[in-house]
N, C-alpha and C positions, 0 to 999 in steps of 0.2 A: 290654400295650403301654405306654409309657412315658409319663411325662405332656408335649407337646408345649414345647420349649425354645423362646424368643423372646430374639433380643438386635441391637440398632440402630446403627446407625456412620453418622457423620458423610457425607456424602456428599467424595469427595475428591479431586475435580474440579470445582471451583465453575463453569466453564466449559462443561462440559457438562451437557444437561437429562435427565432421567427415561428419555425414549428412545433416548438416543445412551448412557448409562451403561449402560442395559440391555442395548442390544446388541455394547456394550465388553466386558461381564462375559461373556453367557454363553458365548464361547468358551475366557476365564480356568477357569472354572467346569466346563467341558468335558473340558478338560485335563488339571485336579487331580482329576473325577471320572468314569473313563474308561467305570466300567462301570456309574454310573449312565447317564450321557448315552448310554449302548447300549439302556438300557430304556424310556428316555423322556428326550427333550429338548423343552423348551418356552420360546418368550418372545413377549410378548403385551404389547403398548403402547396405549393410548391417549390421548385429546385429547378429555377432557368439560368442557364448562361451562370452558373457561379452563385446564383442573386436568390436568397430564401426569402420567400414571404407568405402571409398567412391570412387570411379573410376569414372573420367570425361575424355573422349576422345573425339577428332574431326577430321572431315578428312579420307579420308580410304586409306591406305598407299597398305594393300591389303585386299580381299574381300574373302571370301568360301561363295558359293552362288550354291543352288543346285535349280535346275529348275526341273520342270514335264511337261512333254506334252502328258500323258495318257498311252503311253505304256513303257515310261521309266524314269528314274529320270537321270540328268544332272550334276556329279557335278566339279567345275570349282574351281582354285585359281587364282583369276585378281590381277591384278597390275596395275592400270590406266587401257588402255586400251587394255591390252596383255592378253593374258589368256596363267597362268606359266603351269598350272598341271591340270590333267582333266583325267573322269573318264566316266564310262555311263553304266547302269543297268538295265535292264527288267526285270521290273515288274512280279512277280509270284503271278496271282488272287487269289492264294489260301491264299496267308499269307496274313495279316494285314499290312496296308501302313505304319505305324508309327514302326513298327517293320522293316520293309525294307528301310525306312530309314535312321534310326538309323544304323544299319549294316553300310549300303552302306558309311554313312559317318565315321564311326570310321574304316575302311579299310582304309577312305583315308585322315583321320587326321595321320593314322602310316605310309604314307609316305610323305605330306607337312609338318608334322612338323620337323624330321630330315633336308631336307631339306631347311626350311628357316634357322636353326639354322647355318646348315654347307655352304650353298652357300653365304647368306646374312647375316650372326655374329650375328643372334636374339640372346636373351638370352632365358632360359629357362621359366623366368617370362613373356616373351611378352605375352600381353594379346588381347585375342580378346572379341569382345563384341558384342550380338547377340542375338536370338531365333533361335524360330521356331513357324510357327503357327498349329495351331490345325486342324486338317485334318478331320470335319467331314462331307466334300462334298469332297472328294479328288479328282475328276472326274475337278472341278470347282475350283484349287490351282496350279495356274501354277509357284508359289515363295516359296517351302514350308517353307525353311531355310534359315538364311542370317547369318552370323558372318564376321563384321569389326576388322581388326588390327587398330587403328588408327594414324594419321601420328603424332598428339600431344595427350600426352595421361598423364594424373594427380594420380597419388593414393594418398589418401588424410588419414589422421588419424587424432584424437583427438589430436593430438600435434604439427604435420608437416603436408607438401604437398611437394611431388617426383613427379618433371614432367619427361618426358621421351619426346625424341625427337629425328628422322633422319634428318632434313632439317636446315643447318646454318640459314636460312631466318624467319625461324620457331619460334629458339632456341632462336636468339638475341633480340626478341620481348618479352620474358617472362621478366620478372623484379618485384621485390618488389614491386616497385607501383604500377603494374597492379592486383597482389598479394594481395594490400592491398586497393585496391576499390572493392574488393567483402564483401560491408559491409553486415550485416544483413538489411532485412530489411521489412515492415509491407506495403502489397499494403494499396494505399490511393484511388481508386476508384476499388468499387466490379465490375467483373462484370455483364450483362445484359444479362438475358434471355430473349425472346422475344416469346419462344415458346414451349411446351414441345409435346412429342408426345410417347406413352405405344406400342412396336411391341415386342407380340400379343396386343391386348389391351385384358384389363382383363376379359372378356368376353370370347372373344376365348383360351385366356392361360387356363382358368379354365374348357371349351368344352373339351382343350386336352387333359388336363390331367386326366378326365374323361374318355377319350375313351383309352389313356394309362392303365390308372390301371383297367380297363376291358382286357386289353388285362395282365395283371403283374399275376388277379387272376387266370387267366387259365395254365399258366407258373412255373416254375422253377427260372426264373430269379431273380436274388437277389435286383437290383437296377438299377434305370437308371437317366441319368443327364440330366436336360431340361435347358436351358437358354434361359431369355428374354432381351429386351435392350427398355433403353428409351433414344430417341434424343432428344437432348436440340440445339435447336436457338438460336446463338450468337449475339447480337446486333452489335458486332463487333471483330473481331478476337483479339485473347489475345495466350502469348507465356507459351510453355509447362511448361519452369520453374513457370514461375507465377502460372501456375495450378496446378501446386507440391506443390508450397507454402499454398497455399489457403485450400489443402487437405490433407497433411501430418500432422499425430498428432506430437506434439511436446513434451517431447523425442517422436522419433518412434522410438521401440526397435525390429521392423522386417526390410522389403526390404522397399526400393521408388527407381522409375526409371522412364528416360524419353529415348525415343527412338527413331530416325528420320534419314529415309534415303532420297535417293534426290527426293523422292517425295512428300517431303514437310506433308505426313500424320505422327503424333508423334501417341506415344506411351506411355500414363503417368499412371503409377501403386503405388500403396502401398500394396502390396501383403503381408498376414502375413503368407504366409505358402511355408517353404525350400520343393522343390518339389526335387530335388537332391545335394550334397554337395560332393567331392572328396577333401579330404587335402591328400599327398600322396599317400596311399594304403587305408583308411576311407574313406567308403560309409555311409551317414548320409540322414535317407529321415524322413521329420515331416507333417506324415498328418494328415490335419484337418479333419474332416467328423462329423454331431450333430452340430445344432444350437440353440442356442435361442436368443432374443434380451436382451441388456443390456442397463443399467440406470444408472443413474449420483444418483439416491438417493440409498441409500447403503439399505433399506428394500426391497424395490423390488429387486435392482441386487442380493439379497442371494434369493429371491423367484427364479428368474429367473435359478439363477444358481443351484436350487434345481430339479427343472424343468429338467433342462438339464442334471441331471446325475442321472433321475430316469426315464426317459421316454424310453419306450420298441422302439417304433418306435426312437430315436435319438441312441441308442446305438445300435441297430442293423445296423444302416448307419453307423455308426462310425467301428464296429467288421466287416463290409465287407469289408470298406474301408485297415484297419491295416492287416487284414489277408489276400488281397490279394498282399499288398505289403511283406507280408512275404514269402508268396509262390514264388514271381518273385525273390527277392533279392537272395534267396536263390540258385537262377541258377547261379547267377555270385560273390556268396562269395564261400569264405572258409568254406569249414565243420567244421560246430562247433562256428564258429565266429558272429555269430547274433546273436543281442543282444538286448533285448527289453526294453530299458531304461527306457520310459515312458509309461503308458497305460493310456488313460480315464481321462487326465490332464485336467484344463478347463483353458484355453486361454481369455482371459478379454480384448476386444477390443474397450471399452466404450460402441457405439453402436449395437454389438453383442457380443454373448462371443462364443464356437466352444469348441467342445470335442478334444482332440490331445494326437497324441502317437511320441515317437520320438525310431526309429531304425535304429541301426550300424550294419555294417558288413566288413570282409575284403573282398577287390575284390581278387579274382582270378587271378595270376600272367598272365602275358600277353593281358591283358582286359584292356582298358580303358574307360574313361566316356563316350563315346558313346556307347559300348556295355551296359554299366550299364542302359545307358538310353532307347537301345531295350529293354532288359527286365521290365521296370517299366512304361513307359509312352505308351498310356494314365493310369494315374491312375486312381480307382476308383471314387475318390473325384469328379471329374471334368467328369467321362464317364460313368462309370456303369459295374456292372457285370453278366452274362459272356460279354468279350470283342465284339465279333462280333454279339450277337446278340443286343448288347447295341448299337453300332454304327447303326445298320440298323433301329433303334428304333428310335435315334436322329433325324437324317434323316427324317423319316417323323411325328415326332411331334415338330419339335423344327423348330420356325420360321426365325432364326437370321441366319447371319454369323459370327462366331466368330474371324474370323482373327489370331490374337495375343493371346485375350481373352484366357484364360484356356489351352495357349501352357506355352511354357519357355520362362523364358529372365535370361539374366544373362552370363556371359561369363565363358571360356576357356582359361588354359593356353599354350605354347608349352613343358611345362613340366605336361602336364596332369594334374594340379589342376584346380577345376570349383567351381563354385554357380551358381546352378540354381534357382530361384524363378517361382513358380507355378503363371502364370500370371493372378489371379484372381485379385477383387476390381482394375481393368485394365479396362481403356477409350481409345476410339480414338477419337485423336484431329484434328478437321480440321479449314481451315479457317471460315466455318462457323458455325460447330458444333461442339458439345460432344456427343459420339455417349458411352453409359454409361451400362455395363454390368451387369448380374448378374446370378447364377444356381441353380437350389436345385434337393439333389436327391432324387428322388421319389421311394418309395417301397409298397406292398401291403397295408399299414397303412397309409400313406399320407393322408391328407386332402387337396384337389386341392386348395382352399383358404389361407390355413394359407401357404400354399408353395409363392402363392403369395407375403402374408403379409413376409415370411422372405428372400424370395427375395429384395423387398422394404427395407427391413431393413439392408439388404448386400451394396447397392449404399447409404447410407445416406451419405458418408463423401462425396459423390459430389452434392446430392441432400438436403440435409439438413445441411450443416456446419455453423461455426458461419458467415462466409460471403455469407449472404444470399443472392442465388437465386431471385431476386421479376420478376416474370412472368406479362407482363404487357397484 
């Protein structure tokens, strides 16, 4: 394999930032590489510390792709059509599938990543880019992870863009000009909905949650997560970047991603909340947990946000959410090293605002991101707690499949740095739908209605944005 080619350009829109060039390009990028972006398309933005940057990849040069078939999880490293490294684990009914996941795969990141480094000359920055989805039918998830290397891959900053590249055929195609037609730019036709459709509809969602919190007052349980979904009919297919456009606030000062393997179904989020972070040896998790809706006129948005950080039922969802991330992180840091930066902060999303704590901790020498990631995920934000009887809860009140929804996306480095983004305010795109998510979590206090109402309030930036929806 060839030794990996690196070359940097000026950024060439001084007016736009990291995020908005990133999702300029990858449909430039798209274009010029038709039957990379059939194998894998990927763009992944974030907002750390201050600092925007943006990763576009295309192409899958190799794949980590772990498969389930009920009594064992599969996991593989491909290269086209070889399979380098492989692995294979039986399932133990007793534990929790996301926690034997997780295991199974950071056992076998600490031998593919050596490795690709020392057989194939990666660098330690090779990035891969991926999830995992959210396992709350696990019986009915036969793909539960996927992470691409890609064969062309961009990291983008408010000043430059570094492409990275194995293939001469690849390499010689990038150029300035191509560079420099990733202009900004404003769609000039919205598009068409033609249908919308509520699963549960709100009839049934509010039966359930009725018979849920009949079942919460007899319990001990702290909290449980229900998600609904509304599909939307397409008049006619329209591409993921276009739908980033159209829904990403501008600044966004958290995640947007788009996500597409070769089955043609994307992946497009605007996710505000770091579900895991590794720089080095820093573990950084920021959960959200507490809603209320938020307003463009500034009297209401302080009622709202008085609301929100006096309400017994919002802080108690928020205090189970933060302390049970405390309890997990604390299996895989250093003693003494966690540290609770933020508590009870309110988060201003326009459309909602969200209670958020943000905690570090060191990991533990010999652990890496995927151990970190046994011990935290699912979190409570997106599942509930206690862990297993929250799951078996879901299950049968919760109508959807989440997919991607409330898993991870975000990538991996071969030097063990990640972002992950908690893949909420996350749609699936298909040729003919938006298939448009939402969750809230329910505690003895809930009101089965207004859970509705702030679900609806969670999908507005794809159900109510300034490029209006008209349902005909």
């Amino acid at each position: 394999m060839n030794t990996p080619k690196q070359s940097s350009y000026a950024n060439p829109y001084p007016n736009l930032n990291a995020h908005e060039l990133g999702a300029a390009l990858l449909p430039v990028l798209e274009r010029r590489f038709p039957k990379l972006a059939g194998e894998f398309m990927g763009l992944f933005s974030q907002h750390t510390d201050g600092v925007r940057t943006s990763m576009v990849g295309l192409g899958s040069e190799f794949r980590v792709v772990v498969t389930h078939d009920g009594a064992h999880l599969n996991l593989q490293l491909q290269h086209e059509q070889a399979v380098c490294l492989a692995q294979t684990l039986a399932l133990d009914a007793s534990r929790l599938f996301h926690e034997q996941l997780f295991d199974a795969v950071a056992r076998f990141v600490e031998q593919l990543c050596p490795w690709l480094m020392q057989k194939h000359g990666l660098p330690a920055s090779a990035t891969f880019l991926g999830g995992w989805r959210c396992a709350t039918h696990p019986e009915h998830l036969s793909e539960p992870l996927v992470f691409t290397l890609p064969r062309l891959f961009c990291r983008i900053s408010d000043e430059q863009l570094t492409f990275s590249c194995l293939h001469d055929d690849i390499w010689y195609a990038i150029d300035e000009r191509l560079i420099a037609s990733a202009a900004d730019f404003t769609p000039t036709a919205n598009p068409r909905i033609t249908q919308r459709e509520d699963i549960p509809a709100c009839a049934d969602y509010v039966n359930d949650l009725v018979g849920l919190l009949n079942e919460l007052a007899c319990t001990d349980a702290d909290k449980v997560v229900i998600g609904r979904e509304v599909k939307l009919t397409l008049e006619r297919p329209i591409s993921p970047a276009l739908l980033l456009r159209l829904v990403a606030p501008r600044p966004n000062p958290h995640y947007e991603f788009v996500f597409r393997w070769a089955d043609q179904v994307a992946w497009v989020g605007i996710s505000p909340e770091t579900l895991l972070r590794k720089d080095n040896d820093l573990l950084v998790v920021e959960p959200l947990a507490g809603t209320r809706k938020g307003s463009s006129e500034g009297e209401k948005n302080a009622r709202y946000r008085h609301e929100l950080t006096s309400d017994l039922k919002e802080l108690e969802e928020h205090e189970t959410a933060a302390g049970l991330f405390l309890e997990q992180l604390a299996t895989v840091c250093e003693n003494g090293s966690l540290d609770l930066r933020e508590s009870r902060s309110v988060i201003d999303l326009g459309y909602v605002q969200h209670l958020k704590s943000l905690i570090s901790g060191t990991v533990k020498a010999g652990l890496n991101v995927f151990d970190a990631l046994a011990a935290v995920y699912p979190p409570a934000t997106i599942w509930g707690k206690p862990l297993a009887v929250c799951g078996e809860r879901i299950r049968r009140y919760e109508q959807i499949d989440r997919g991607f929804f409330t898993g991870g996306l975000g990538y991996f480095t071969l030097g063990d740095d990640a972002n992950f983004a908690l893949a909420i305010r996350t749609v699936k795109l298909t040729e003919s739908h938006i298939h448009v998510y939402a969750g809230s979590g329910i505690v003895k206090a809930s009101d089965p209605y207004r859970e509705w109402l702030e679900t609806t309030n969670k999908m507005k930036p794809y159900l109510a944005n300034e490029y209006v929806w008209n349902i005909s």
